[in-house]
C-alpha positions in Angstrom: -8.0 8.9 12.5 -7.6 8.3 8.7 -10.7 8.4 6.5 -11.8 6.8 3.5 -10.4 10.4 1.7 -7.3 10.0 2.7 -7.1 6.9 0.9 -8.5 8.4 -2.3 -6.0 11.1 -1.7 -3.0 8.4 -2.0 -4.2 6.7 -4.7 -4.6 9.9 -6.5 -0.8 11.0 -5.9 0.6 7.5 -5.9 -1.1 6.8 -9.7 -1.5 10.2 -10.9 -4.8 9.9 -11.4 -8.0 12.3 -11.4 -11.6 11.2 -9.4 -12.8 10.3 -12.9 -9.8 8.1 -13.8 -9.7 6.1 -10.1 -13.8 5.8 -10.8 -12.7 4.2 -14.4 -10.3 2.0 -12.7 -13.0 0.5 -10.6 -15.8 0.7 -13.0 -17.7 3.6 -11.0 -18.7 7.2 -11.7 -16.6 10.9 -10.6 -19.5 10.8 -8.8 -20.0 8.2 -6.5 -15.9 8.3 -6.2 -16.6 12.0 -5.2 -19.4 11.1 -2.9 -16.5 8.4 -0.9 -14.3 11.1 0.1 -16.5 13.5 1.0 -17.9 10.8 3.2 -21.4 11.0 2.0 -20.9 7.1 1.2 -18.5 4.4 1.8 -17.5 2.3 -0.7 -17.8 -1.3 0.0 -14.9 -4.0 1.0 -13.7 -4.6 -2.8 -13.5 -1.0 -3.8 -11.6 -0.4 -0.5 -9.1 -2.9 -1.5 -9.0 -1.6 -4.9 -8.3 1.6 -3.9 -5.3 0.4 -1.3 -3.8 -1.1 -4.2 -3.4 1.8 -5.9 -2.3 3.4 -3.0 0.2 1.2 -2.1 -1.2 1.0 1.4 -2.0 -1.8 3.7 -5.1 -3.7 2.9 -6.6 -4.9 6.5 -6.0 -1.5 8.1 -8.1 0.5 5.1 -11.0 -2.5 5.6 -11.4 -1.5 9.5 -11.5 2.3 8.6 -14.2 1.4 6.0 -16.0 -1.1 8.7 -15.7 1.9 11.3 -17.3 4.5 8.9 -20.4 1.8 8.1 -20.7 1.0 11.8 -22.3 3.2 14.4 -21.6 3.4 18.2 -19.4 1.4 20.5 -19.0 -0.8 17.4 -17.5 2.0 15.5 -15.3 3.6 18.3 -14.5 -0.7 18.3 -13.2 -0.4 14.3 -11.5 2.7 15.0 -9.6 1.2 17.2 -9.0 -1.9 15.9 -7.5 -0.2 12.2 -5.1 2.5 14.5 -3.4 -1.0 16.1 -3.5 -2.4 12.4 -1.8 0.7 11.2 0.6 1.1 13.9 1.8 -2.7 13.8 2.6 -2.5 10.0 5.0 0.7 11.0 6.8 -1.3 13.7 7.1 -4.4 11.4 7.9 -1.9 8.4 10.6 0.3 10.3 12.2 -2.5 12.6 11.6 -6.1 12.5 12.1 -6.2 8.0 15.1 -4.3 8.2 16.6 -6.5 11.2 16.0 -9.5 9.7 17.5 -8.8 6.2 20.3 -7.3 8.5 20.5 -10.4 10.1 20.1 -12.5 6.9 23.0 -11.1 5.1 25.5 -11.5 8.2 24.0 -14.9 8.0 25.5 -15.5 4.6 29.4 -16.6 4.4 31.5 -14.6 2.6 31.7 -17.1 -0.2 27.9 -17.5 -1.3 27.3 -13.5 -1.6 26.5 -12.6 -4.7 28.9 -11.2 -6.9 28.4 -9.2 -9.7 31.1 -8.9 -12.8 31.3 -7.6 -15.8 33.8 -9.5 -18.2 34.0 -8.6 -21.8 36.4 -11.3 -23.8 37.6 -9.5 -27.2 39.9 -11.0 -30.0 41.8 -8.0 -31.0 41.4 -10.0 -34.6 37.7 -8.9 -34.5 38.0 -5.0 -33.7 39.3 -5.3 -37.7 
């Protein structure tokens, strides 16, 4: 299961930035950032979907890893599950179902309305004087 760190951990390497910058970015200390992946705290929904930004990563999946590490119990084990079918339905749709529609959207297209692209330079040889 993925934690709140790993999420740190890609928005670190996706931005290039230190504890103290991502805490910057969201107006919070080294500290409290540090304190999030160690898992002594969790930050709350907004920095959660701060920090997915950054990462590039899917939103709703990071908010149910967040909810699982506030909750306790059957509720948590709930969350957990809940984010891993989040996390495995955005592959599928990511790896398959995108690619076979723009697949699908191009062989759509006559011949005649795909996009060209030309370059076309019109000189007078009058003007290379």
């Amino acid at each position: 299961m993925e934690t709140i760190a790993d999420l740190i951990e890609a928005a670190k390497l996706r931005t290039g930035a230190s504890y103290t910058e991502i805490g910057d970015r969201l107006d919070r200390s080294k500290q409290l950032v540090t304190n999030w992946k160690s898992g002594n705290k969790v930050p709350t929904d907004g920095d959660v979907m701060a920090l997915a930004r950054m990462a590039g990563e899917d939103l709703d999946k990071w908010l149910a890893i967040a909810q699982a590490a506030r909750s306790e119990g059957d509720a948590k084990a709930r969350w957990q599950q809940i984010a891993k079918r989040l996390a495995t339905t955005a592959t599928l749709l990511a790896v398959v179902v995108f690619p076979a529609l723009s697949e699908r959207a191009h062989a759509a297209q006559p011949a005649s309305e795909q996009p060209t692209v030309g370059i076309m330079r019109n000189v007078l040889w009058s003007e290379l004087d």
